[in-house]
KOLTIMAR-448210 format. One line per 5 residues: number of its first residue (from 1); for each residue x, y, z of N, C-alpha, C, O. Coordinates in steps of 0.1 Angstrom, whole numbers. Atoms other than C-alpha are relative to their C-alpha. Layout:
N
NUM) X/Y/Z/X/Y/Z/X/Y/Z/X/Y/Z  ...
***
This chain:
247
1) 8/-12/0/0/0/0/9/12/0/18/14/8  -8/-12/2/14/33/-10/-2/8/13/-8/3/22  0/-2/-13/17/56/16/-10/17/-7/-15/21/4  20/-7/7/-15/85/-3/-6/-11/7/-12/-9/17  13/13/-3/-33/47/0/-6/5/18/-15/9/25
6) -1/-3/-21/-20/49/39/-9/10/6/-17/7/15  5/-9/-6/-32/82/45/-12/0/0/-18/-2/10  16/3/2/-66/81/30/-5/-8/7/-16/-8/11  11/14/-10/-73/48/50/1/4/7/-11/5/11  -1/-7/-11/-63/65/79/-12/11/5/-18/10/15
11) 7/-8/-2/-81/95/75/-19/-3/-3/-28/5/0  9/0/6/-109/81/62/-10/-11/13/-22/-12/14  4/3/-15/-115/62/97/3/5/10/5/-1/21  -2/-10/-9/-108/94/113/-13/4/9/-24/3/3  14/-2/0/-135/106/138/4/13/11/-3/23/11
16) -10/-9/-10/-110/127/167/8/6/-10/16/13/-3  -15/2/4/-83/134/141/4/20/4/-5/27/2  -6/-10/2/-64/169/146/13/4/-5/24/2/-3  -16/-6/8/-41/185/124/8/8/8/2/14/17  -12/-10/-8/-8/205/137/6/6/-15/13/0/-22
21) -10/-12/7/5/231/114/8/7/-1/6/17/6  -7/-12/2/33/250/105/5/9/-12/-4/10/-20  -3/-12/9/49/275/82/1/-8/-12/2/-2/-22  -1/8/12/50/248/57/-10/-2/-13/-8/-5/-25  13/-1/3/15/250/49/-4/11/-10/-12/11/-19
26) 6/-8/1/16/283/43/12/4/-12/12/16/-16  -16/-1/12/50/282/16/-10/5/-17/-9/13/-26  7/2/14/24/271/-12/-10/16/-1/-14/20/-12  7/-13/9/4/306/-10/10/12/0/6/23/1  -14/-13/0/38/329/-11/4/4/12/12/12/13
31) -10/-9/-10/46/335/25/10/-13/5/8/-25/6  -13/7/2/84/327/30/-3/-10/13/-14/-11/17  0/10/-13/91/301/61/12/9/6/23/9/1  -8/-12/-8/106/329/84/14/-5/3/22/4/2  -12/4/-1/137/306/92/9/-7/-8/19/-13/-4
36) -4/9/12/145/291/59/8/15/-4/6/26/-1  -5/-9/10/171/310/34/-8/11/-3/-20/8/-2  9/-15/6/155/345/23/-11/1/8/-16/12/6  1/-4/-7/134/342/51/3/13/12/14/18/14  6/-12/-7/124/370/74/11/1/13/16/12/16
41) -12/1/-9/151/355/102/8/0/-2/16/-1/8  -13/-1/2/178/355/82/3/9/-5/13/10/-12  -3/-20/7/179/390/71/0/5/10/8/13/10  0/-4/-12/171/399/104/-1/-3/14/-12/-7/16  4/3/-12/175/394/140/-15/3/5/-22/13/4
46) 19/0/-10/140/385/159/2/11/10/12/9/17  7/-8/-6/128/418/179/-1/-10/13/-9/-20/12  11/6/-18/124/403/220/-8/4/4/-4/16/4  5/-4/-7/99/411/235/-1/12/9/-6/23/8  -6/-6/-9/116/422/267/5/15/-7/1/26/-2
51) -3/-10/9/134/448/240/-5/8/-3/-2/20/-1  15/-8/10/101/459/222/-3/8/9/-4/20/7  6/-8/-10/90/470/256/7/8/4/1/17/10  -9/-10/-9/123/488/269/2/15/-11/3/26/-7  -7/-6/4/133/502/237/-7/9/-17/-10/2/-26
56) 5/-6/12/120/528/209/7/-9/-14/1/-17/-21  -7/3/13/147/517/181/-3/-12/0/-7/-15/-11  4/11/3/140/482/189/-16/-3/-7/-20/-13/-13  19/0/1/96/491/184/3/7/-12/-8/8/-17  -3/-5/13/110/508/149/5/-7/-10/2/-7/-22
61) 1/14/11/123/478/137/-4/-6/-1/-5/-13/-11  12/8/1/98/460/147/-6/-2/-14/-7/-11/-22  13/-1/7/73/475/128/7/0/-14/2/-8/-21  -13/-1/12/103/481/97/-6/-17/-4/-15/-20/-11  5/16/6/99/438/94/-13/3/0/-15/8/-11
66) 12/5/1/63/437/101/-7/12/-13/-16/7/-18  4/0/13/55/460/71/3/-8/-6/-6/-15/-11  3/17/14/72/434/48/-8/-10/3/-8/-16/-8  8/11/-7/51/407/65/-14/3/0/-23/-6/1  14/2/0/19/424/62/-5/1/-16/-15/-4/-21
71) -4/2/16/26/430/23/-3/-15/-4/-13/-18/-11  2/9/0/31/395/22/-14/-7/2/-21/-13/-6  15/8/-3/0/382/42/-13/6/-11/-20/-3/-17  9/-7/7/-24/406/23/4/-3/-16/-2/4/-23  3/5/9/-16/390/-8/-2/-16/-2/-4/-21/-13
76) 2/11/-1/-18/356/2/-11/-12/-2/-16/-13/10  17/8/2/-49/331/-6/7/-12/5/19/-16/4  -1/15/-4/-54/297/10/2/-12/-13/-5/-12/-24  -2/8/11/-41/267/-10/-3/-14/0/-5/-19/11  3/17/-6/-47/230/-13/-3/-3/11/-14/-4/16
81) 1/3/-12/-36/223/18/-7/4/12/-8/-4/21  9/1/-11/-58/244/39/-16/2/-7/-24/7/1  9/7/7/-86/235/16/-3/-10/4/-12/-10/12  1/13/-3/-84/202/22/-1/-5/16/-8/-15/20  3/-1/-16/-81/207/63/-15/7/2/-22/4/12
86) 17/-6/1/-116/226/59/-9/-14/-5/-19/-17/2  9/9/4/-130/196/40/-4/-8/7/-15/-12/9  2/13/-10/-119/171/66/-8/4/15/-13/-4/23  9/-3/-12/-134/192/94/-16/0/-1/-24/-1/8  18/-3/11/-168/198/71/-7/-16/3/-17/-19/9
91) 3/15/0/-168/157/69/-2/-6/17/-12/-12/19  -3/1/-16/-161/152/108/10/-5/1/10/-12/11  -9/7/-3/-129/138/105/10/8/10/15/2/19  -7/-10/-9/-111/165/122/-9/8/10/-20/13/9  5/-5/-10/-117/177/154/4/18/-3/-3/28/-4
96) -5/-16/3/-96/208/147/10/6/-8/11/-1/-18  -11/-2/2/-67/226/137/8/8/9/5/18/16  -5/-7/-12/-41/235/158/9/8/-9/11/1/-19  -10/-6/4/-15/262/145/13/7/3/12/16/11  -10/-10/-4/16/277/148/1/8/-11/9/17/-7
101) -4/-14/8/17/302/118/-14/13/3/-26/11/5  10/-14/-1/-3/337/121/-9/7/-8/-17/17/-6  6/-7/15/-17/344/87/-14/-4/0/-20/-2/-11  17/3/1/-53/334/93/-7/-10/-11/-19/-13/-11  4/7/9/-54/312/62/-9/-11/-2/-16/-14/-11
106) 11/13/-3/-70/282/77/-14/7/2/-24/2/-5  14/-7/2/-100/307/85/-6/4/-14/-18/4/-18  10/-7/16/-103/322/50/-3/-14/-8/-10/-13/-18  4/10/12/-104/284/35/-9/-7/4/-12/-17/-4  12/6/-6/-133/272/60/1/-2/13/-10/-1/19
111) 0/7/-9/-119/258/90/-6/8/10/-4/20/10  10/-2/-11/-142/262/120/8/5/10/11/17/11  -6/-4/-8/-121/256/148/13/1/-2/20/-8/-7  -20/1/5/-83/266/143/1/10/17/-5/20/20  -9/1/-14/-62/268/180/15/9/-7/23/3/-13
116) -12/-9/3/-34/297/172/8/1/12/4/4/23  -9/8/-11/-5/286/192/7/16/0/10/17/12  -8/-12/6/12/323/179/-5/8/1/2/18/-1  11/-9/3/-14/342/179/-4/6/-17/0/0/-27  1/-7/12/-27/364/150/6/10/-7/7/19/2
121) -6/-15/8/-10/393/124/-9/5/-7/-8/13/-16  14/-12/5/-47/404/118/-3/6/6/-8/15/0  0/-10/-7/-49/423/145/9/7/10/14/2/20  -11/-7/-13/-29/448/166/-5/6/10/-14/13/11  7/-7/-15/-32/457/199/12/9/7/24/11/6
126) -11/-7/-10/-19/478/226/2/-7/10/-7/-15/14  -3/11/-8/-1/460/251/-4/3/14/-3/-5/23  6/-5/-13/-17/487/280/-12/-5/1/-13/-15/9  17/-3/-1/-55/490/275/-8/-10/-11/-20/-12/-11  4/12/5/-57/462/249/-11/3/-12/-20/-5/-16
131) 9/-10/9/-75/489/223/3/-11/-16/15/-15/-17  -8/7/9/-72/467/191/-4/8/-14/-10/19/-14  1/-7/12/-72/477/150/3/-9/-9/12/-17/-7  -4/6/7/-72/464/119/11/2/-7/14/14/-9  -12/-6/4/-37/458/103/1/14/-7/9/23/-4
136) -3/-15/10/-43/487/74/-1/11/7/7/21/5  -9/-14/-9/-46/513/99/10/4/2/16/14/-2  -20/-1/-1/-11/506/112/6/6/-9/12/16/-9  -14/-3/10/4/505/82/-4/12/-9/5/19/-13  0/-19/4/-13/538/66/8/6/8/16/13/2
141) -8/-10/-10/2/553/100/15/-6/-5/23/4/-5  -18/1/5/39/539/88/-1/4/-11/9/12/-13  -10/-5/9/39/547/54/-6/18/5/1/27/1  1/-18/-3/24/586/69/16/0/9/21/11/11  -14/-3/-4/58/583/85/1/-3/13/11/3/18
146) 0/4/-16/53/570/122/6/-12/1/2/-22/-2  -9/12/1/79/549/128/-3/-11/11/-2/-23/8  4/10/-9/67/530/160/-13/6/8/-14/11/19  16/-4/-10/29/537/167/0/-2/10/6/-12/13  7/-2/-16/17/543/201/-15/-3/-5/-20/-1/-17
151) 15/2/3/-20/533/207/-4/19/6/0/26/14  7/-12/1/-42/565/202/-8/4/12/-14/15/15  11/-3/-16/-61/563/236/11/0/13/9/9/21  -10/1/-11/-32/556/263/13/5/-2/21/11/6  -18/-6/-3/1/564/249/11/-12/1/22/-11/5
156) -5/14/-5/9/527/251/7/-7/-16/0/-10/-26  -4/11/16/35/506/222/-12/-7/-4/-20/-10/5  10/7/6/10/488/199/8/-11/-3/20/-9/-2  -10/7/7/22/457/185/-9/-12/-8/-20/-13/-4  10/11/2/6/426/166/-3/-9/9/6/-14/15
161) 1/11/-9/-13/401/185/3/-11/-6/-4/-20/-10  -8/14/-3/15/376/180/7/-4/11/8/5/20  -11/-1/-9/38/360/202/13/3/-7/17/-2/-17  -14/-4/1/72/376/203/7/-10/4/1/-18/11  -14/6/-3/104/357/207/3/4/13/13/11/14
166) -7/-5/-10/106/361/245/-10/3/10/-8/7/22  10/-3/-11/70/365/258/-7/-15/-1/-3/-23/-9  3/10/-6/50/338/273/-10/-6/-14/-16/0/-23  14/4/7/29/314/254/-11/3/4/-12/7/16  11/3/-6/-5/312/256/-6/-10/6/-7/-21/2
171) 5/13/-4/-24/295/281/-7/-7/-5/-3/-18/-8  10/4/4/-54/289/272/-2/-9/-17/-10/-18/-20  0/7/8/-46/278/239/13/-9/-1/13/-16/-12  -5/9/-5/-19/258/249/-7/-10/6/-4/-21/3  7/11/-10/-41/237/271/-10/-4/-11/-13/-15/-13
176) 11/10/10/-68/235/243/9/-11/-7/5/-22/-10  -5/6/14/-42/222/219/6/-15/5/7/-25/-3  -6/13/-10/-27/196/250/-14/-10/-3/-14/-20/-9  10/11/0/-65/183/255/-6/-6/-13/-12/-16/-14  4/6/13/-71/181/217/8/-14/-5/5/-24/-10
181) -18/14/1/-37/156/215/-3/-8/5/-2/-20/1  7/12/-14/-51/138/242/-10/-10/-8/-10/-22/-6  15/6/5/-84/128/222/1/-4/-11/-7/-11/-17  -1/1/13/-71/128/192/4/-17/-3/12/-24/4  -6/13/3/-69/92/173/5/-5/-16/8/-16/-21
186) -11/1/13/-52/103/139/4/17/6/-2/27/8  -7/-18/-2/-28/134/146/12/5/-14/23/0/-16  -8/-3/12/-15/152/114/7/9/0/1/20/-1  -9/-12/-5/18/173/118/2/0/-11/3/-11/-17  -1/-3/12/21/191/86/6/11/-5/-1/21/-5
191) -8/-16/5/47/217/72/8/7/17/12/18/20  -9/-8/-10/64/219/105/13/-7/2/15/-19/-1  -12/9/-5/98/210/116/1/-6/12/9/-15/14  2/7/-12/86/202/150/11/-1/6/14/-13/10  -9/-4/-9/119/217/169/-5/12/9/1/13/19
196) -1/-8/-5/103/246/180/-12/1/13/-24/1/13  9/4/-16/92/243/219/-11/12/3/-12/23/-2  5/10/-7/69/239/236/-10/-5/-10/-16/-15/-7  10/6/8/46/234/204/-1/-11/-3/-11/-19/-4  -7/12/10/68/210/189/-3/-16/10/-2/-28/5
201) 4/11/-7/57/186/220/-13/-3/-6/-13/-15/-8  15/4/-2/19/184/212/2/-13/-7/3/-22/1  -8/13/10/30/154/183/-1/-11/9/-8/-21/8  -6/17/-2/46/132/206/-15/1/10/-22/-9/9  9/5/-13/17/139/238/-12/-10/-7/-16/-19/-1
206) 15/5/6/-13/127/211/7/-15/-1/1/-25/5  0/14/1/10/95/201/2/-3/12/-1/-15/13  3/12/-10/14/86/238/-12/-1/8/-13/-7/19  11/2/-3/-20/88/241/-11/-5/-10/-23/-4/-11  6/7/8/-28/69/215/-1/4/-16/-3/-5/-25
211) 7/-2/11/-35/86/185/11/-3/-15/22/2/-13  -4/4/7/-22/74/150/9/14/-6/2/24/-8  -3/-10/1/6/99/139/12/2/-15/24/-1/-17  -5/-7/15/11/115/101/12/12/0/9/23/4  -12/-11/1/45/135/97/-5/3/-18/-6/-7/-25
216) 0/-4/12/38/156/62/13/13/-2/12/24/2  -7/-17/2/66/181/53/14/-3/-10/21/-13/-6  -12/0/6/95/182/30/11/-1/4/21/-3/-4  -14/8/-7/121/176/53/2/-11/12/-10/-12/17  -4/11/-10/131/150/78/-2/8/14/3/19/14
221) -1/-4/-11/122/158/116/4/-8/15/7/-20/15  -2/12/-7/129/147/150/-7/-6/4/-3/-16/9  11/14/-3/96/130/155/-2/-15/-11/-6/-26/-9  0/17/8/101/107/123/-1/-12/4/-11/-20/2  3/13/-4/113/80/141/-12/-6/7/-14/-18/9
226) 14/7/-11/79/78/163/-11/3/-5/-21/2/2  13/1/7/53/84/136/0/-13/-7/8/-21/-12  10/11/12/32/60/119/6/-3/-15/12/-13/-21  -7/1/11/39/72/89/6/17/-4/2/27/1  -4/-12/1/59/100/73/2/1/-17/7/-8/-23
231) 2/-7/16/54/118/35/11/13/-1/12/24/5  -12/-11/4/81/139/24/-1/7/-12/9/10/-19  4/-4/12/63/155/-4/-8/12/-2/-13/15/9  5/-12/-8/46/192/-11/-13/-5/2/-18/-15/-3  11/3/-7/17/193/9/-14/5/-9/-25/0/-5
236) 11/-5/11/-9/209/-18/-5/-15/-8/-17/-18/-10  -1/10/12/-6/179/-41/3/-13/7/5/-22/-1  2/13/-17/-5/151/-10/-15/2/1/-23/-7/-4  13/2/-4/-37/162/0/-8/-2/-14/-18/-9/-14  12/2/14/-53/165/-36/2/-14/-1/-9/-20/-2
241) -3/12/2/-40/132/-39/-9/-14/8/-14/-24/4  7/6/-10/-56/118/-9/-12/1/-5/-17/-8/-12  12/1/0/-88/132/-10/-4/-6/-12/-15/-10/-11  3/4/10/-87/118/-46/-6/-13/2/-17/-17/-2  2/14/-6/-84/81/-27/-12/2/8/-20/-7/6
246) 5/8/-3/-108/85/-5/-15/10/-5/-23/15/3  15/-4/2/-138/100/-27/-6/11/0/-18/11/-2
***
């Protein structure tokens, strides 16, 4: 049995199943994988947190990357792949989606529930009074020439509601994404490299709790050895392939 056959049988007696996403997912509609070559991290050092909060020049470069990044997102459309995670939640086979990237894409291609481990880069907030705005405000105020907005009511740095490199995860969606792993009885890690903590754990918690576990991504990770099965192929044209098998 090929391993498309694999998956389709798999998924196709899915009834818990939850997907795990990463930046991989999101390659096929044009945004880069922030730590790959020409990536976003390799042109520039990640902004901390801790920094963002102490330091104007550091809240000026901030926003310097996060214009190219919202450029990016705003032309981006959902592709195959979060197509096909919409279908399977439509059908019931998926319980959810859990994510690590920010781009909203799994919402614009149907999925119900999606768990944002990162939070979002659709909306910005202030980190005082928690005033929020749609991105294109921001960035009219940068290209009008405001190099590190303040929120308009307090006086307070704005920033996107992601997580920074240096601030806490979230709880609450941490714990959803733990109890989803838990229940889950096919778990599909897809487009991530599954190094980057504490996300990169949810994987292994689902297989020691049972659940049948899909590595999809074009390179080799450290969970390989303890999945089920692993596809090393692009993820758009996997899933067309699948849904082809099962109907």
């Amino acid at each position: 049995m090929s391993s498309i056959e694999r998956m389709a049988k798999l998924l196709q007696q899915a009834e818990t199943g939850v997907a795990f996403t990463g930046a991989g997912i999101s390659t096929e509609s044009g945004i880069p994988d922030f730590r790959s070559p020409g990536g976003i991290w390799a042109k520039n050092t990640p902004v901390m947190y801790d920094d963002f909060l102490r330091s104007r020049s550091e809240r000026i470069r901030y926003w310097q990357m996060r214009q190219v990044l919202y450029k990016e997102f705003e032309a981006a459309k959902p592709n195959n792949g979060h197509f096909a995670l919409a279908r399977l939640e439509a059908e019931g086979r998926l319980a959810a989606v859990v994510t690590q990237n920010i781009d909203g894409l799994h919402q614009d291609a149907g999925s119900r529930r999606v768990v944002e481990l990162h939070g979002t880069a659709r909306v910005i907030v202030c980190i005082s009074c928690g005033k929020e705005w749609d991105p294109p405000e921001i960035v009219a105020r940068l290209v009008a020439g405001e190099e590190a907005p303040d929120c308009d009511e307090c006086g307070a740095p704005i920033k996107s509601k992601t997580i920074s490199f240096g601030q806490a995860m979230p709880a609450d969606e941490m714990m959803e994404a733990a109890a989803l792993a838990r229940q889950a009885d096919v778990f599909l890690a897809i487009g991530s490299s599954l190094v980057v903590e504490p996300a990169a754990s949810i994987p292994r918690v689902a297989k020691q709790y049972g659940a049948t576990l899909i590595i999809l991504n074009k390179t080799s990770t450290p969970l390989d050895s303890y999945a089920d099965l692993v596809i090393q192929e692009p993820i758009g044209t996997t899933f067309e392939a699948v849904l082809k098998k099962m109907g």
